[in-house]
C-alpha positions in Angstrom: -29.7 -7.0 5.3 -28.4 -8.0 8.6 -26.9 -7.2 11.9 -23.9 -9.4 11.4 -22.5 -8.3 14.9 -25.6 -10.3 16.4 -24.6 -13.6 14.5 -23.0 -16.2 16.8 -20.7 -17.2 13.8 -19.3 -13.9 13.3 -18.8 -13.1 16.9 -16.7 -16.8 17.3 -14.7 -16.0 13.7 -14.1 -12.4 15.0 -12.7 -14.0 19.0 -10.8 -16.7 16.4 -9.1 -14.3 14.5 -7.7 -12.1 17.4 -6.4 -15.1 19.1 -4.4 -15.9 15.6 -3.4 -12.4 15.6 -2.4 -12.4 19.4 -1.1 -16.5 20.0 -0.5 -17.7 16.5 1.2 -14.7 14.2 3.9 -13.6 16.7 5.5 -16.7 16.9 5.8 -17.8 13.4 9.6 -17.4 12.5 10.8 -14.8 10.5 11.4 -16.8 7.4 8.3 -17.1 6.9 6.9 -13.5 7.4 5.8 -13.3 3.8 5.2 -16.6 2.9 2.8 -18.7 5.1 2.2 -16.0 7.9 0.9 -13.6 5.4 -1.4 -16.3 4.1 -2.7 -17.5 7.4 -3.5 -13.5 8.2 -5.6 -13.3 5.1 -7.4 -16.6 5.5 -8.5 -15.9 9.1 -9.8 -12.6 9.0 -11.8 -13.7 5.6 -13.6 -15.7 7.6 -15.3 -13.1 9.2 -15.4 -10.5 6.6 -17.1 -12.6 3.9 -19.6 -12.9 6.6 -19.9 -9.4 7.3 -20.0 -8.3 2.9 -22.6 -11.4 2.6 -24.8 -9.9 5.5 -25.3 -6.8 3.1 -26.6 -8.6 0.6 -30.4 -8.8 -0.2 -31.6 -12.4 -0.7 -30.6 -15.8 0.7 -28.8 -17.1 -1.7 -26.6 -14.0 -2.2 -25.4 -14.3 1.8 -25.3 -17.9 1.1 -22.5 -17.8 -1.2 -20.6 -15.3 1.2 -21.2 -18.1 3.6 -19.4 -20.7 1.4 -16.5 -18.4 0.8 -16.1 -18.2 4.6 -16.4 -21.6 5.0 -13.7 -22.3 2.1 -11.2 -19.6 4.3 -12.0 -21.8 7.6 -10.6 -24.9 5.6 -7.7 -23.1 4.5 -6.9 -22.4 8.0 -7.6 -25.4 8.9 -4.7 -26.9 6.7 -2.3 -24.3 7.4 -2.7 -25.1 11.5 -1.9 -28.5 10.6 0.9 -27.8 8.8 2.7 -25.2 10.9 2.2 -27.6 13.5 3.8 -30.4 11.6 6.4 -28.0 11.2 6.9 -27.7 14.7 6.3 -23.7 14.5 3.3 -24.5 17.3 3.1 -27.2 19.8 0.3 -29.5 20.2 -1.2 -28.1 23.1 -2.0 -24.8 21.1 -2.8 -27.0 17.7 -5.9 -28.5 19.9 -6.9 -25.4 20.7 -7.2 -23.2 17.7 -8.0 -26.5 15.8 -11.4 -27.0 18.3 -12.0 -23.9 17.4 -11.8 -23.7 13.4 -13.8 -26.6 13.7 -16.7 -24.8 15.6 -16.9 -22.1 13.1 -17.0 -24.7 10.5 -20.0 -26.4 12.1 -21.2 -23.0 12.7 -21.1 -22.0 8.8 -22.7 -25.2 7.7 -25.5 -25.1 9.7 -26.0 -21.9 8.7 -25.7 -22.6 5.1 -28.1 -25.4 5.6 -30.8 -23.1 7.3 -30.5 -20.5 4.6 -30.6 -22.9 2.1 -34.2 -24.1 3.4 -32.5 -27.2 5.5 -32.1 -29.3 2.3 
């Protein structure tokens, strides 16, 4: 088991998700409240919550598959940003930023993966 407050990757998906919650989710309009809000809620904070369930589990491989759910939930983010900004629901501005930052915790969960996996 580990002390997933001491990973780097859960402490950057944890930052990520409370700047969705605070800068992103507040100004979504109201039509889509259910719809595509809801679902960029859930992905972000599965990001770091598959990280904290896979740090209770025993071996390796079990955290490792945790790791690739995680991983799965930052690409779904990833498309949704680009499509609520193609929407025009956020500007560009705030697209580069959140999208610099999805892409860190990507790199962040792959390299991880790959370390836990032995490096292959």
């Amino acid at each position: 088991m580990r002390d997933y407050q001491k990973l780097d990757v859960w402490r950057k998906a944890h930052l990520f998700t409370l700047q969705v919650y605070k800068e992103i989710l507040p100004i979504m309009p109201n039509e889509e409240k259910f719809a595509l809000t809801q679902q960029i809620r859930r992905a972000t904070y599965s990001i770091p919550l598959n990280i904290v369930e896979g740090s209770g589990k025993n071996t390796d491989k079990d955290f490792t598959s945790y790791l690739d759910n995680a991983l799965g939930s930052a690409k779904e983010v990833e498309y949704a940003f680009i499509l609520i900004r193609d929407l025009n629901y956020i500007n560009e501005d705030l697209y580069a930023v959140v999208n610099k930052s999805i892409n860190e915790i990507k790199a962040m969960l792959i390299a991880f993966i790959k370390f836990l996996r032995g490096g292959k």
